[in-house]
N, C-alpha and C positions, 0 to 999 in steps of 0.2 A: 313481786319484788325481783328485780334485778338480780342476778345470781353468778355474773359474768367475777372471777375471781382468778390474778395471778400469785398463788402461797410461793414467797420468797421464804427458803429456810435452810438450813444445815444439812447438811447429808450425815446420814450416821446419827440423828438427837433422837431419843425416846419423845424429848418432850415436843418435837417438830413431827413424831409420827404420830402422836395422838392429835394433832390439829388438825392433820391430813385427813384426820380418819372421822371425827370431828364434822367439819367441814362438811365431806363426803356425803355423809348421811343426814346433813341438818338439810341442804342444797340440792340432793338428790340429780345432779348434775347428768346433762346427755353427753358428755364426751367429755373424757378426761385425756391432759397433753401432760409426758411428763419426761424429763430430760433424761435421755438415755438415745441409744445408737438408732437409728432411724431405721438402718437395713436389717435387722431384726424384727420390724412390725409384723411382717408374716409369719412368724413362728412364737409368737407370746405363747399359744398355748402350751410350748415348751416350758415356761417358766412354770407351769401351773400343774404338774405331773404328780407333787405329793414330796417333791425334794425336802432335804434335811438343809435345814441351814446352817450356814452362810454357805452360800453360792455367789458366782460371777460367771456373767458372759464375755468370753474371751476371743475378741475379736482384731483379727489381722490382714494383714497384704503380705505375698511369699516374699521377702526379701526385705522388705519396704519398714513397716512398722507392726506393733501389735499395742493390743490397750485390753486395758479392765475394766469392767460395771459390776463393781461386785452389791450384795445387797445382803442385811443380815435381816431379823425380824423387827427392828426395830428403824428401819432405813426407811422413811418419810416415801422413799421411791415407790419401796415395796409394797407399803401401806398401801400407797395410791392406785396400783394396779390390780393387788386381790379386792380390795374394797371397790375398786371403781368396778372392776370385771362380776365382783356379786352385785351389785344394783343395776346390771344391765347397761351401762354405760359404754360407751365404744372408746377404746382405750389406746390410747399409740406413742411410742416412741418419738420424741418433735428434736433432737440431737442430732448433727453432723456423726456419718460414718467414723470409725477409727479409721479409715486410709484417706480421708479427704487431708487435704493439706493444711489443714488450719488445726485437725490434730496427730499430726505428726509426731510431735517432740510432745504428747501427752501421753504417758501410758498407765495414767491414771484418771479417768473421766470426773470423777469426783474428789480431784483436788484440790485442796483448801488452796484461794488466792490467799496468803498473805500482807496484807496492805500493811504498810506504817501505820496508817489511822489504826489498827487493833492495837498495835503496841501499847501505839502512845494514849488508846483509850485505857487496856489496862493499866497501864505505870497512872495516870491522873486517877484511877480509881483506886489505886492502891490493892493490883492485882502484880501477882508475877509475870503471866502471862494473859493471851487470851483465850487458854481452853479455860482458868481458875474464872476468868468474868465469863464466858456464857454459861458455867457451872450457877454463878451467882444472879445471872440475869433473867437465867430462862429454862435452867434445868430444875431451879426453884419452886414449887407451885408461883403460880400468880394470875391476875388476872388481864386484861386485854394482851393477848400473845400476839398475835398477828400484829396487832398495829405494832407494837414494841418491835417485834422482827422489822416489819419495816421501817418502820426509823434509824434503827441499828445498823440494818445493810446500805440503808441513802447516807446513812453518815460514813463508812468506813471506802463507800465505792469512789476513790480516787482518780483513777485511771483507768485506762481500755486499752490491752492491747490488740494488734489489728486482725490476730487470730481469735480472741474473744467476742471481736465485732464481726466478725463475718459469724461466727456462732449463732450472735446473738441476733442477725439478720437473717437466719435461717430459721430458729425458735419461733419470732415473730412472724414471719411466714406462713408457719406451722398454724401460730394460733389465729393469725388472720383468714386460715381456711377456714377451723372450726368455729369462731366467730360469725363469718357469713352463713357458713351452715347450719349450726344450732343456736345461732343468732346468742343471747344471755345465757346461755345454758351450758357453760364451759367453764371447767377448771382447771390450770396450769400450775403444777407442782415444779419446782426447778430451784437450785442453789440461791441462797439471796441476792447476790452479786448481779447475779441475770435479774432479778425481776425489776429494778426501775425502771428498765427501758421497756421489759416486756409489757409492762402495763398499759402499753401506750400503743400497740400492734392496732393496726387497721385492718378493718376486713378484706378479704380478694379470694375470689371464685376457685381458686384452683390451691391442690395440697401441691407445695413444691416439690418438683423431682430433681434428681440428681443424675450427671453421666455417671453410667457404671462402671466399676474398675475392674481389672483382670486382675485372677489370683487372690482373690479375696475369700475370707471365711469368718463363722462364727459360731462357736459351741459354748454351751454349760460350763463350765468345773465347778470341782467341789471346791471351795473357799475353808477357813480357819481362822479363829480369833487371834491365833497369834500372828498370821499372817495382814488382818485389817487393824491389828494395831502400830499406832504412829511410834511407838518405844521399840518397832522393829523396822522400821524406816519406811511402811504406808504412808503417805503424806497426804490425806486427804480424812475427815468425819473425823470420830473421836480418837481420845488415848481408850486404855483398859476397855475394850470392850466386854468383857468379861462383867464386870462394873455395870455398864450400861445395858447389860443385858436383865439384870436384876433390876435395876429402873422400871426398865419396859416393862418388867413381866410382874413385879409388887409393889410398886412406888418406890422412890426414894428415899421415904422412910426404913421401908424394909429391908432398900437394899442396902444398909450400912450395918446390918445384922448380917446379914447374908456373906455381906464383904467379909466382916472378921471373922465371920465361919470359914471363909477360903483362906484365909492368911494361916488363921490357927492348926489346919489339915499339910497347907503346901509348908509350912516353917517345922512343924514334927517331922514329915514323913522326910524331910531333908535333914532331919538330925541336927538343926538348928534349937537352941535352948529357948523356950517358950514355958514360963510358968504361969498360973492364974493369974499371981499379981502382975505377970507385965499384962498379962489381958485387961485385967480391971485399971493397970493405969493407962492403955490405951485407948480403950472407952473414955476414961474420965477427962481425958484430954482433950478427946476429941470432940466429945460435944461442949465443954467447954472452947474450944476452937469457934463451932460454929454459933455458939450464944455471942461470943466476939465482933463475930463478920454479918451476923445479924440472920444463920438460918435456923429453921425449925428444929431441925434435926444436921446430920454432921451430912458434909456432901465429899466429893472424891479426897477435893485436896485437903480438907479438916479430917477424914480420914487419915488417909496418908502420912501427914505430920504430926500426926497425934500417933501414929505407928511408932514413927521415926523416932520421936522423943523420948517412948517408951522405953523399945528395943534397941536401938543403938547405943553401946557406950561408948564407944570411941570416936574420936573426933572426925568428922568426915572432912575429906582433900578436895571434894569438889562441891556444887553446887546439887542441889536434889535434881533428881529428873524431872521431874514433873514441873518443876518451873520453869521450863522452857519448850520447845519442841525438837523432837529427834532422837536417835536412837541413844541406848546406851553408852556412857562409853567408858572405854577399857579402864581395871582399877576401881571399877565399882563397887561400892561392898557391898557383900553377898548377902547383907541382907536384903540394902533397898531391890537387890537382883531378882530376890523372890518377892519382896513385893510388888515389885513391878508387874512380874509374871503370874500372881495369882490374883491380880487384879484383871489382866490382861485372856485367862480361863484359857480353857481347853477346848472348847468345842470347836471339832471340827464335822462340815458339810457333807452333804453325802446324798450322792443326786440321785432321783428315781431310776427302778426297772423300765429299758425301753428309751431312755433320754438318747438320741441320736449322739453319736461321737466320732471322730476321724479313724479310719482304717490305721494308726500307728498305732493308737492304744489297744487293740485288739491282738494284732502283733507282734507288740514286745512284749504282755501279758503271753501269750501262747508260745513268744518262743524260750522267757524263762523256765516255762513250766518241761519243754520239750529237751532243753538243752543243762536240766538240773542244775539253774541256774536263780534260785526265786527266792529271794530276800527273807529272810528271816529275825524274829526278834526273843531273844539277844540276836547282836549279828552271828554269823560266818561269814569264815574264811574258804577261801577254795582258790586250787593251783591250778592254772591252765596253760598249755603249750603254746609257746609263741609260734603265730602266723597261723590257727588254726579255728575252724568256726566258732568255737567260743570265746576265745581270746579276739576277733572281729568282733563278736554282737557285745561282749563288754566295752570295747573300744568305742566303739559308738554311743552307746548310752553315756559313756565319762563324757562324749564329745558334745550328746545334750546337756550337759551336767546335769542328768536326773538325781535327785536325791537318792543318797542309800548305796549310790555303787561308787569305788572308793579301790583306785591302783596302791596296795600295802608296798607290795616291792617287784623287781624289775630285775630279770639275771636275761640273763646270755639266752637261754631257751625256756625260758618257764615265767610266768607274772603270777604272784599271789594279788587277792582282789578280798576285800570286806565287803559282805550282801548283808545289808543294816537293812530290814523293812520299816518302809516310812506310808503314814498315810496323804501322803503329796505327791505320790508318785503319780494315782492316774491324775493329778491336776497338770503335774509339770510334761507328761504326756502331753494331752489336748494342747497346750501353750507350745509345747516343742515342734505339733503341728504347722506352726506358721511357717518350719524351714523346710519339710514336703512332705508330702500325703505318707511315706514309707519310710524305716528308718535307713534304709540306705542312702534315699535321698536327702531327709533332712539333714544326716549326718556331711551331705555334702553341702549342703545349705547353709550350714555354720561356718563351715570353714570356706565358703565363697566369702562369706560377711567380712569373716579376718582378713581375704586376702583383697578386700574393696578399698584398705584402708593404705593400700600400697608397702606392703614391704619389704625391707631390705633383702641382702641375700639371706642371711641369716632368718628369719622372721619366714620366708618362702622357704626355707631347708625344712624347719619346724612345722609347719602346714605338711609340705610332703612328708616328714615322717609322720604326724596324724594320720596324711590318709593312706600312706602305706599300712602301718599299725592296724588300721582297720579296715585294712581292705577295698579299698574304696578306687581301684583299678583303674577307673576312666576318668576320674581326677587326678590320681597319680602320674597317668602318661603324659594328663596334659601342664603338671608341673614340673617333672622331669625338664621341659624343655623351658621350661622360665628360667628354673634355678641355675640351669646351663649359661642360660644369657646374662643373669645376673651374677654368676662368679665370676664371667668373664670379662664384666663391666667393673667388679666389686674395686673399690682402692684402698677400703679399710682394710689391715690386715685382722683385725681382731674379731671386724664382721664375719670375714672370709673365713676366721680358722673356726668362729663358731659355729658356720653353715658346714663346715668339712665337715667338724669332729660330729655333728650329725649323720652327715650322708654316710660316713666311715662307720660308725655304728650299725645304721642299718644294713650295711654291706657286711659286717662281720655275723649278722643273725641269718645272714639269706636272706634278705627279704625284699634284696633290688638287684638282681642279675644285672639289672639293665646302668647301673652307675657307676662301672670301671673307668667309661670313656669322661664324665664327669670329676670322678675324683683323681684320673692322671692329669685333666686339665688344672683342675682345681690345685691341685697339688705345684707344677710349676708356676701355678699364678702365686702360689704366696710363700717360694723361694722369691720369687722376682719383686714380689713388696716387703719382703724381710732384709733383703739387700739393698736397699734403697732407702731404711728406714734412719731419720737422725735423733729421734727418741724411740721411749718407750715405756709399756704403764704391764702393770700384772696381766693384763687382758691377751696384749702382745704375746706374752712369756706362754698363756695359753695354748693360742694360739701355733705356738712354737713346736711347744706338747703335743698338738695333734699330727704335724707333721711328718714327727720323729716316729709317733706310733703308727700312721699312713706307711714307713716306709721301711720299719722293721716289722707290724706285722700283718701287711697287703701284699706278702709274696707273691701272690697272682696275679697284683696290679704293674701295670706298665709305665712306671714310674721312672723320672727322670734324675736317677739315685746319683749318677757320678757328678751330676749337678749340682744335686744337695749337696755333698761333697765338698766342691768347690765355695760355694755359697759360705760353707759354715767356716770355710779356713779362712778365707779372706774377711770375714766380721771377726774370724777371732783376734785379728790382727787391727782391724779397723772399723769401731763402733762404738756406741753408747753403755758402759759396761755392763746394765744388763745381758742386753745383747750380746756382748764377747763372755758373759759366763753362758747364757744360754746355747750360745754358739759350742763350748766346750762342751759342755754336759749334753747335745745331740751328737758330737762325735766319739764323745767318751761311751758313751750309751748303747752304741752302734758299734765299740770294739774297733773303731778306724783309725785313733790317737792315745798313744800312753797319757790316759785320763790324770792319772795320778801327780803323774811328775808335771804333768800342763797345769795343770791347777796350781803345783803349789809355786812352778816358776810365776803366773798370771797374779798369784797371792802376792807374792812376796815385793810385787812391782807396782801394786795399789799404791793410789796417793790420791784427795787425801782421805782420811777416814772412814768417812761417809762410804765412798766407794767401795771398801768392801764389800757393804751391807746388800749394794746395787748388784755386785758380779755374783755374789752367793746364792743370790734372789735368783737371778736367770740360770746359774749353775746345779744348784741343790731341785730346781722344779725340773729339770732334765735326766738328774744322773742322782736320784733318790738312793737309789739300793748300792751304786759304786761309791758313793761318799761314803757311808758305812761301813764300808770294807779298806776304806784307806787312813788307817791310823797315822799314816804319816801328815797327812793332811791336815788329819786334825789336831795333831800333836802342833803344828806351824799354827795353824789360827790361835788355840791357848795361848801360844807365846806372844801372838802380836796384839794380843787383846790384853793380857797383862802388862806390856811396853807402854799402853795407852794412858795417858794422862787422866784425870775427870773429864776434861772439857773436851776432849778428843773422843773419849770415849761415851759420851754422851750424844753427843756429832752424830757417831756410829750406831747407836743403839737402837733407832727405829729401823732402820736400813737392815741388821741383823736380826731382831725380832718377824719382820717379813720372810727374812729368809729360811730361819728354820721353823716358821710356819709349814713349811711346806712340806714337813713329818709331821704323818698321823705320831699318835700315844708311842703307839706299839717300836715304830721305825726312832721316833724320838728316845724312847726308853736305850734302847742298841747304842745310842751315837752316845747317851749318859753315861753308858757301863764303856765304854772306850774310857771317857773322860776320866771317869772314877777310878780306874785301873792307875791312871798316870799320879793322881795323888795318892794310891795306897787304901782305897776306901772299897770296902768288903758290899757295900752296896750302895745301889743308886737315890736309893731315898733320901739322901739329905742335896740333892743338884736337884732334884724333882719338885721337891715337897715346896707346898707355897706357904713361906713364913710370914706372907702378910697379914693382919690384923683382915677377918672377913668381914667388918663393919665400914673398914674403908675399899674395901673390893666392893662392895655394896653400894658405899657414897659415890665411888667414881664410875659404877654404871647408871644411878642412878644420874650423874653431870650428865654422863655420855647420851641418854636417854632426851634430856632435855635438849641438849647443842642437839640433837636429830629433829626435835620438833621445831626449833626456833629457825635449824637450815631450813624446813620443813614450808615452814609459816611465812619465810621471807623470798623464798624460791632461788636459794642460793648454791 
């Protein structure tokens, strides 16, 4: 009997891995093909060390791309490779590399194509989605599985794109060698999507090969069920793997025992309210559910909503999770949040003694240990001197975004940092390998990536402060001279003052001897776009700000001050009133103009209402601390704000609101007890206190909330 067989199936189904498994031994097959990274075939025995599951091989190109194969014990893939590798069968990889071009924009090997056709199968079958119907189709017992797979996948395969057709002419390929070679005696395990075509591979003499790429690699990591599941935004095999692990491992009978074992443990130990009877009416619900939908026993989603019904009393604002696919989202209630997650389990992977790994993870392992620097659970905190080896090797690790290491706060000489131990760290290690073999290197490999993306001055200011912060020297030289070129190209001023007020920081830590000749350039370049300017927005006003403190406290910089000078008299006279408050409040600031009496003449000569709100705006974000001290000042605004009609004064009101935004509590409290003093009021508490109704402060963040998603949604 013929034994020539392509298993189209799921990636990630129990009940796809028992057919595999199935199969395997019914067929006793000489060569099993089964989709995964091709450049890997010489190192299977890697896979086979005695790892803890769930695992993935994490394969990349240095700059270029990276992807996952991950596999837990229930992964059809897996199935196929320990069961083909114990019957002696010769076993390989038949998948395009992760750097080939056709998977490029994949960093997911096993992700679910979405077609229409599953939609629109479930909705005609009266499913939510399409994880509720393969629940119903095929995680069900039943009988002829295979063929139902196949029918199921020839109905939903739509379309090909031209990256899945070069795949899948490589697949074919693949089994066209072991066809002519072990002529009937071949089994091809791969996604359903790929197998109608694969079924159809002609033999031919030769395994195809590939050109090799430079800069390529491929390790182990350890893998997590919270990381393979789709409710944390994996996009490929099942939801709850957690769930589907209990399938695999006592039928799906058992595992719905199993499941409210987890829910009942994860909803206590959360201090969530869980009595017997909601237990017993969650049971009763839920196989009632599935006597409904016609199954034996209760499966994820009768589960689920038989939870739901029990446990929740309040009206839910969204749609369940599980009727659809994708992550959480925000506003969830906390309970479906822990059922999602205790459906979704804890296990995490954990690969053998001996499993080869890249020199980085060795590395940062030895240099936290060396530099008393290694995560611990609960976290710590710990203080480190800025610009100094440990304040580098942290700076690098945030630049991997390794899990667990966490900037708390940031002064003038000293960073505090949070070391939370996580167990993804040596995964995210091995995966951070893709940016270089060392973390010096890869740390520069990140911030090559950001800076591929072309940006501005600003955007190149912030990369150089990264690799200054972390030390990163021969990067740093050679952005030094970009940043140079691009402020002196720069036209935004807003760009321009955010890349200053960068460079100007790092120059106030020490930490760039070398960017006096940068920031006195920098500096008259956005005099000369401040004068030139015929509006202006908050950004500006910024921008303005950094100036002012470039030139009162850069005494050592070679600044071109009597210019400023000049600049600021002639806006004060001629500009946009921001601008001419800002214009004051830099020379008031600076002790160069009686602040005081300029303000209140520039007050008093506002027209019409509005404008106030404008000059105050560039004024008070300049000259914080001398407005405070000028009662006279403020005694004129009281009065012209009470002259104000409603409609005038409503005119005025946002334009003012902006502007004394720009005191913190403490500064705003000060400018209160001025006021207070003028009506005779023994305290500031009744000008402070907010006498709104908090239900409508509530409603109208709640509006504010919504206008952000609808701008949001429309890209306006």
């Amino acid at each position: 009997m013929a034994t020539r067989r392509v298993l189209g199936l799921r990636h990630h189904s129990p009940a796809c891995a028992r057919l595999v498994e199935r199969v395997l031994r019914e067929v006793r097959p000489a060569c099993v093909l089964i989709e995964g990274p091709c450049d890997f075939n010489g190192r299977l025995d890697e896979l086979l060390l005695g790892h803890q599951l769930p695992l993935a091989v994490f394969s990349f190109q240095k700059g270029e791309c990276a992807a996952w194969t991950p596999f837990c014990a229930y992964s059809p893939e897996w199935v196929a490779l320990t069961v083909g590798r114990e019957l002696g069968a010769e076993v390989r990889f038949m998948d395009l590399p992760a750097w080939h071009r056709s998977m490029r924009e994949r960093t997911n090997r096993y992700a679910d194509r979405r077609e229409p056709g599953q939609d629109q199968l479930a909705r005609e079958l009266g499913f939510d989605d399409p994880d509720s119907l393969w629940d119903h189709l095929f995680e069900h017992p039943g009988d002829d599985l295979e063929d139902r797979l196949r029918r199921y996948f020839q109905t939903i395969r739509t379309s090909v794109s031209p990256e899945d057709a070069e795949r899948e002419a490589y697949m074919a390929a693949c089994l066209g060698w072991a066809r002519h070679t072990y002529e009937d005696r071949v089994v091809a395990v791969c996604g359903g999507y790929h197998a109608p075509f694969l079924e159809h591979a002609l033999p031919r003499p030769e395994w195809p090969e590939l050109e090799p790429a430079s800069d390529t690699g491929s390790y182990l990591v350890p893998f997590s069920f919270h990381r393979l599941d789709s409710f944390q935004g994996y996009d490929a095999g099942m939801p709850s793997p957690g769930y589907y692990q209990h399938v695999w491992e006592a039928g799906a009978g058992e595992a719905a025992r199993r499941a409210l074992h987890d829910v009942t443990h994860r909803l206590r130990d959360k201090k969530l309210a869980l009595s017997s009877a909601d237990l017993v009416a969650a049971s009763t619900l839920s196989h009632g559910l599935a006597r409904l939908r016609g199954h034996d026993f209760p499966m994820r989603t009768d589960l689920l909503d038989g939870l739901v019904g029990a446990l929740v009393k309040e009206a839910l604002q969204s749609e369940l999770p599980w009727s659809r696919r994708g992550m959480l989202e925000p506003g969830t209630d906390p309970v479906l949040v822990e059922l999602v997650a205790a459906f979704s389990g804890q296990r995490v992977g954990k690969l053998a003694g001996g499993t080869p790994r890249p020199p980085l993870v060795d590395e940062v392992l030895a240099g936290l240990e060396a530099l008393d620097l290694k995560p611990t659970r609960p976290a710590r905190q710990v203080t480190v001197e800025v610009g100094t080896q440990r304040s580098y090797f942290l700076r690098r690790l945030a630049l991997l975004r390794l899990p667990g290491f966490h900037l708390k706060a940031e002064q003038l000489v000293e960073e505090t940092w949070t070391l939370q131990e996580s167990s993804d760290l040596e995964a995210a290690l091995v995966e951070a390998s893709a940016y270089g073999s060392d973390l010096e290197q890869a740390a520069i490999g990140v911030l090559r990536q950001a800076l591929s993306g072309e940006p501005d001055a600003a955007g190149l200011a912030a990369c150089l402060a990264l690799a200054v912060r972390a030390g990163l020297s021969e990067l740093g030289r050679e952005l030094v001279q970009e940043v140079a070129r691009a402020l002196g190209a720069e036209v935004d001023l807003e760009l321009l003052g955010g890349a200053l007020q960068t460079l100007f920081g790092l120059y106030r830590q020490k930490l760039a001897p070398d960017f006096p000749p940068i920031l006195e350039a920098g500096f008259a370049r956005g005099l000369w776009l401040f004068e030139g300017l015929d509006g202006a927005t908050p950004g500006i006003v910024k921008a303005v700000v950094t100036l002012r403190d470039m030139h009162k406290l850069g005494r050592e910089l070679k600044l071109a001050r009597e210019l400023a000078e000049g600049v600021m008299r002639r806006r004060l006279k001629d500009a946009p009133r921001v601008c001419q408050g800002a214009a004051l409040g830099y020379l008031w600031s600076l002790e160069l103009v009686p602040g005081a009496e300029e303000a209140e003449q520039a007050v008093r000569a506002l027209h019409p209402p509005e404008a106030l709100g404008d000059f105050l705006a560039g004024l008070f974000a300049l000259a914080r601390e001398e407005v405070q001290r000028a009662e006279g000042l403020l005694m004129l605004l009281d009065q012209l704000l009470k002259g104000l009609d409603r409609t005038d004064f409503l005119r005025a009101l946002p334009g003012l609101r902006l502007a004394f935004s720009a005191f913190p509590p403490r500064e705003r409290q000060a400018v209160a007890a001025i006021v207070a003093r003028l009506y005779g009021l023994e305290s500031t508490f009744e000008l402070l206190r907010n006498a709104v109704d908090p239900a409508l402060v509530a409603a109208g963040m709640q509006l504010d909330a919504e206008l952000e998603r609808t701008i949001e949604r429309y890209g306006l």
